[in-house]
C-alpha positions in Angstrom: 0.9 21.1 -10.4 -2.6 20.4 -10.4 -3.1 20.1 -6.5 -5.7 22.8 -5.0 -4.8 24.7 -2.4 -7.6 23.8 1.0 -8.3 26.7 3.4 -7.6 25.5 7.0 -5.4 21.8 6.2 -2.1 23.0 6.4 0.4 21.0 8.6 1.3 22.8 11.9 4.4 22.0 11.3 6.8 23.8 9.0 9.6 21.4 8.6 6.3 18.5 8.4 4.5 21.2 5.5 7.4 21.5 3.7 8.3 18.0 3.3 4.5 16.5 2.9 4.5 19.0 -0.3 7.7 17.7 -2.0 6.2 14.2 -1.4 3.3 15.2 -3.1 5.1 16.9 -5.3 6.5 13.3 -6.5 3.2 11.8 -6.3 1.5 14.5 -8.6 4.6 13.0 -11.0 4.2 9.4 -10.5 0.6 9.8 -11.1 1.0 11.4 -14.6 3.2 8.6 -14.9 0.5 5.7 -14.0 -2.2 6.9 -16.2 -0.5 7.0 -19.5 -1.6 4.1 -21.6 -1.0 3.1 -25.3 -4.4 3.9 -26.8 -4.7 7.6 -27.7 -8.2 7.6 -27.0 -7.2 5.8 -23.2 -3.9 8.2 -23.0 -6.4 11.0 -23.3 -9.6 10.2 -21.0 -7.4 8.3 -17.6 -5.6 11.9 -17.4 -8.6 14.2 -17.9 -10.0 14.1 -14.6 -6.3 14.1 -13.3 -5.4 17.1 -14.9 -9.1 18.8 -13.7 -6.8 19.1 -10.4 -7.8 17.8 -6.4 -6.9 17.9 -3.5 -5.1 15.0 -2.6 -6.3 14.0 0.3 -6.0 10.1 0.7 -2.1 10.6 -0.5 -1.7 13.0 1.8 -3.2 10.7 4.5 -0.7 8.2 3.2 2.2 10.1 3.9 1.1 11.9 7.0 0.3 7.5 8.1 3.9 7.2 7.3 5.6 9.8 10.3 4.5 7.0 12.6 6.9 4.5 11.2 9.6 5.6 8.5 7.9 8.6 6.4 11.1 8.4 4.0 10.1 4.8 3.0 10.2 4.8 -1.0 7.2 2.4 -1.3 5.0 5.9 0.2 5.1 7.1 -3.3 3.3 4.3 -5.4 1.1 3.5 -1.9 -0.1 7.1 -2.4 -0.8 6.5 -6.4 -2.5 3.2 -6.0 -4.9 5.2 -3.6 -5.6 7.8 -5.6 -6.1 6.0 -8.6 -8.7 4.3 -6.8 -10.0 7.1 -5.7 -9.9 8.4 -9.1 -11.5 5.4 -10.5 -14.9 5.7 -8.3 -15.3 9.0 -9.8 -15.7 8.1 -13.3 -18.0 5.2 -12.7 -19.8 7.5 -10.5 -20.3 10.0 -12.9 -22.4 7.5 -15.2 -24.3 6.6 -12.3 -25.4 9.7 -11.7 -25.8 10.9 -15.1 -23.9 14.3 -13.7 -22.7 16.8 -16.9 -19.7 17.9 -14.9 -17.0 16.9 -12.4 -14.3 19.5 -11.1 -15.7 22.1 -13.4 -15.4 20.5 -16.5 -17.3 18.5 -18.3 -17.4 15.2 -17.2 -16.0 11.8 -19.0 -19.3 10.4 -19.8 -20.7 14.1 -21.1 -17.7 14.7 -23.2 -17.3 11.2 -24.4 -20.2 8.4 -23.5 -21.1 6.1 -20.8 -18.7 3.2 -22.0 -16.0 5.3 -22.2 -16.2 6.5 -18.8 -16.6 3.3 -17.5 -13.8 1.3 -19.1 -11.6 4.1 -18.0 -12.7 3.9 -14.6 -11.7 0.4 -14.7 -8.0 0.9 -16.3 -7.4 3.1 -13.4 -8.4 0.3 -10.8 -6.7 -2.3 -13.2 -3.5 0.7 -12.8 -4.1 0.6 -9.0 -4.1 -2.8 -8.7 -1.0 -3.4 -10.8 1.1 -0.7 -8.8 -0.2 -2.8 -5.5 1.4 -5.7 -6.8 4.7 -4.7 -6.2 4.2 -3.1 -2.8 3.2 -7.4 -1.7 0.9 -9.3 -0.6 -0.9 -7.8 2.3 -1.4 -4.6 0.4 -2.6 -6.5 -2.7 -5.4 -8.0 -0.1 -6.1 -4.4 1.4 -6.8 -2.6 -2.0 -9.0 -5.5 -2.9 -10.9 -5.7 -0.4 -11.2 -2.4 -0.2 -12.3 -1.7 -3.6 -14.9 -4.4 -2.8 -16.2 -2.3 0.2 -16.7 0.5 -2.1 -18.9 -1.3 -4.8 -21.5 -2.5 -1.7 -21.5 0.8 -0.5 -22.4 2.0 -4.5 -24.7 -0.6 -4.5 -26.2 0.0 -1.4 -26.4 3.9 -2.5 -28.2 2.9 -5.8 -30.5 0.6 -4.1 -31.8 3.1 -1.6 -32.2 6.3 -4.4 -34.9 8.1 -3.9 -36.2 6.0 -0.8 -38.2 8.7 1.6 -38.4 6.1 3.9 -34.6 5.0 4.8 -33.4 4.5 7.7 -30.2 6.6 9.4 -28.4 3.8 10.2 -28.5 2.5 6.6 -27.3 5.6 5.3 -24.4 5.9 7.9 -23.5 2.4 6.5 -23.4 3.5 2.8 -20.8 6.4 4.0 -19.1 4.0 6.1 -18.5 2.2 3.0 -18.1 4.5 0.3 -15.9 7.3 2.0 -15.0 6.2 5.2 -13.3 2.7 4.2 -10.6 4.4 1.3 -9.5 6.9 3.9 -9.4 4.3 6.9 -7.1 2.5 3.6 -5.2 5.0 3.3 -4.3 5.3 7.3 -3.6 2.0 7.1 -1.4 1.7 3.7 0.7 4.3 5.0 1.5 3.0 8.2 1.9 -0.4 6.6 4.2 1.0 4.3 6.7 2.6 6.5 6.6 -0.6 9.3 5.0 1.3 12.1 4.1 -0.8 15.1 0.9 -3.0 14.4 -1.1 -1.3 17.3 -0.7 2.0 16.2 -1.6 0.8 12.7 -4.9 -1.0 13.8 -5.2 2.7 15.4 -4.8 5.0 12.6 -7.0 2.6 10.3 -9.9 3.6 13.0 -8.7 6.8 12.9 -9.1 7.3 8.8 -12.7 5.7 9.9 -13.8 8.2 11.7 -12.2 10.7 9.5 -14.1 9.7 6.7 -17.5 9.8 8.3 -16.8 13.5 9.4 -15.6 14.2 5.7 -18.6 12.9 4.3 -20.9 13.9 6.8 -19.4 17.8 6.8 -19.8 17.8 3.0 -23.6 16.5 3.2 -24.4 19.7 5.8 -22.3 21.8 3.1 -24.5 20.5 -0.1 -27.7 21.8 1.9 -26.2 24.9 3.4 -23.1 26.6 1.4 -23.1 29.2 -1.6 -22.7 28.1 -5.1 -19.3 30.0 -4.7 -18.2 28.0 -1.8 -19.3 24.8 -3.3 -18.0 25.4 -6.4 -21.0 23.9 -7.9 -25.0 24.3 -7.4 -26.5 23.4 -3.9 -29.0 20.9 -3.1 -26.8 18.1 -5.8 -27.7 15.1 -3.5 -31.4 15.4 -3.0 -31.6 16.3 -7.3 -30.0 12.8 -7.4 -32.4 11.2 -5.2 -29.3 10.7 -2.6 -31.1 11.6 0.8 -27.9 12.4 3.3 -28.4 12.7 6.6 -29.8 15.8 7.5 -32.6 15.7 4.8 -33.5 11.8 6.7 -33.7 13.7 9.8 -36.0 16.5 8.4 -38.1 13.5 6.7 -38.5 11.3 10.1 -38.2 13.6 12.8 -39.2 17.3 11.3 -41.7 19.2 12.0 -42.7 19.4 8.5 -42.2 16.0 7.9 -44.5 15.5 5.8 -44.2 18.4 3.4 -40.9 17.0 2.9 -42.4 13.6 2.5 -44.5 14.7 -0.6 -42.2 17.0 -2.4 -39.9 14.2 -2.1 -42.4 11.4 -3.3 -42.6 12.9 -6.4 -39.2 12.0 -7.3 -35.8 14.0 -6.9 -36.7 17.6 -6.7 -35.8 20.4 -9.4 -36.8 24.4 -9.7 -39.0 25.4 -6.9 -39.6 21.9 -5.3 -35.9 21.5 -4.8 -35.7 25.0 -3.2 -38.6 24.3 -0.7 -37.2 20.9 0.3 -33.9 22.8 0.9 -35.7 25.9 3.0 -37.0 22.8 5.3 -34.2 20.7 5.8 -32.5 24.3 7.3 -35.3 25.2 9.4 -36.3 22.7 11.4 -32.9 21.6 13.4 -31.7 18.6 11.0 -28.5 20.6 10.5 -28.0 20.7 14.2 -28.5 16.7 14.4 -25.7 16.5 11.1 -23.5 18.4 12.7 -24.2 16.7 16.4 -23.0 13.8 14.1 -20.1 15.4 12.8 -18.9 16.1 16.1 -19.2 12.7 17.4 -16.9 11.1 14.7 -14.2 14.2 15.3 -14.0 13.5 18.9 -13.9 9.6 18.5 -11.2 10.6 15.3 -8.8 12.7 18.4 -9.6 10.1 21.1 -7.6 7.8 18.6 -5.1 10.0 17.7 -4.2 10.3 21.2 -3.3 6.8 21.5 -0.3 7.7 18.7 3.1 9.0 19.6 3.0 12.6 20.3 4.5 14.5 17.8 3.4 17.1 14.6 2.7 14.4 12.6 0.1 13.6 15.8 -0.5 17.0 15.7 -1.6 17.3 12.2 -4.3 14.6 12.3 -6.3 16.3 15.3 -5.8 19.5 13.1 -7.8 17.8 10.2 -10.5 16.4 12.0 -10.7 19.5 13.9 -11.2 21.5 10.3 -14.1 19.4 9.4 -16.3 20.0 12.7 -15.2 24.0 12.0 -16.3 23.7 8.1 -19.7 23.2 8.5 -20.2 24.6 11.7 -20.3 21.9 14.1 -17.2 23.7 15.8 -15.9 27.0 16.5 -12.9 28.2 14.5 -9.5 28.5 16.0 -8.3 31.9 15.9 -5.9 31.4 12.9 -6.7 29.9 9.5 -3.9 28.3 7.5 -3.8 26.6 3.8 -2.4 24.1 2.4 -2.2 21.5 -0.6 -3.6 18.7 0.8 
């Protein structure tokens, strides 16, 4: 299995744990499945980042969607391949975007092969995704197309606004709204869709996966300024080298007290060596990580106000517990007294 194993996500559930794995389990299968293709070449670059491992997390969010309705609805499975494939499929044409050498500790598609491979394998995999979609009808057809449309304007909007010192917040909440927080709202949604929960509660956990998203996005742009390489599992500091100015670096840049140290280091284009370093010793000293994770804390608590409009139950349960995690992994929350793991 190439599913890694998250610190703090496991269900609190044991009968709910123990049955999300052997669904993911099936996944993992029907995944290998979905990316084989006739061309060697193809065969060999769709599985690569697949076989690289992840953590599953929009399938899982599938599934966990699907306790709300029926969770043992076959049409889970593919649901929860289509997703990932998408999800898969952004991170290949992301990679040539950002000219990165590496993804998941390997070398990336576009460093081990080139930029037109990476790219037409990116779009085999939504091409893949779409195909599965096809047979799960119409109204998921409409939801995965609009929702890989949501992701391209939030690229867009992301490779419009590289390098700007002068972006606004707001804008850059919109990008994340777009480029993470609209496949997990999807995936909310596609589960519950899939196992015919009631249409409030499905409007509900698509908001829910909204929220979600922003605090996943949010906590991993207060990680990339704060967290070891060893943590991170790569260098710190990878958005502001790319020009990609998250939230607490915006902060530091309009409202810091060394505002305008930032302002110049940054002028001079995405930051390397010791400018890269500096920027970073300013964006955590001058309370932008306390406005990040302010933010992060806002999108948990709307994320549980939602959940408390579901049906109580683990499954119920198990969402709170994942927002919850966020807020506690970068520090916009205390930790609960016991820490758990799972695959998700």
């Amino acid at each position: 299995m190439s599913r890694r194993v998250i610190p703090g996500l496991e269900a609190p559930d044991a009968i709910l744990e123990a049955d999300i794995r052997a669904r993911l389990d099936q996944v993992e299968g029907a995944l290998e499945k979905a990316v084989r293709a006739d061309s060697d070449l193809l065969a060999e670059t769709s599985s690569y980042l697949l076989a690289a491992g992840g953590k599953r997390f929009r399938p899982m969010l599938v599934l966990l969607s699907g306790y709300f309705g029926d969770p043992a609805d076959p049409r889970l499975i593919p649901g929860s391949v289509a997703i990932e494939l998408v999800h898969l499929a952004t991170l290949y044409h992301d990679d040539v975007i950002d000219e990165a050498d590496a993804r998941r500790g390997a070398p990336s598609v576009n460093a081990r092969w080139d930029n037109t491979v990476a790219i037409l394998t990116g779009d085999y995999l939504f091409a893949r995704a779409s195909e599965i979609s096809t047979e799960l009808g119409t109204e998921v057809c409409r939801l995965l197309a609009r929702t890989i449309a949501t992701l391209c304007d939030g690229q867009i909007r992301e490779v419009e606004s590289s390098g700007n010192v002068d972006q606004e917040e707001e804008s850059y909440m919109e990008i994340i709204r777009r480029k993470t927080g609209a496949l997990i709202a999807t995936s909310c949604r596609l589960g519950a869709l899939l196992s015919d929960t009631p249409m409030d509660q499905v409007d509900v956990l698509e908001e829910f996966g909204e929220a979600l998203g922003m605090a996943f996005q949010l906590s991993d742009d207060i990680m990339d300024v704060t967290a070891s390489q060893m943590e991170l599992g790569k260098e710190p500091g990878v958005d502001l080298r790319e020009g990609v100015y998250t939230l607490p670096v915006l902060h530091a840049l309009h409202e810091g007290e060394r505002r305008e140290e930032l302002s110049r280091l940054l002028r001079q284009g995405p930051p390397d060596g010791e400018r890269l370093d500096r920027a970073l010793e300013i964006v955590r000293a001058d309370g932008s990580l306390a406005h990040a994770r302010a933010a992060v804390a806002r999108e948990v608590h709307r994320g549980t106000e939602l959940a408390e409009r579901l049906p109580a139950g683990p499954a119920r349960t198990a969402l709170v517990q994942l927002a919850t995690f966020l807020a506690v992994r970068c520090g916009a929350a205390q930790a609960p007294h016991t820490t758990i793991e799972s695959p998700a």
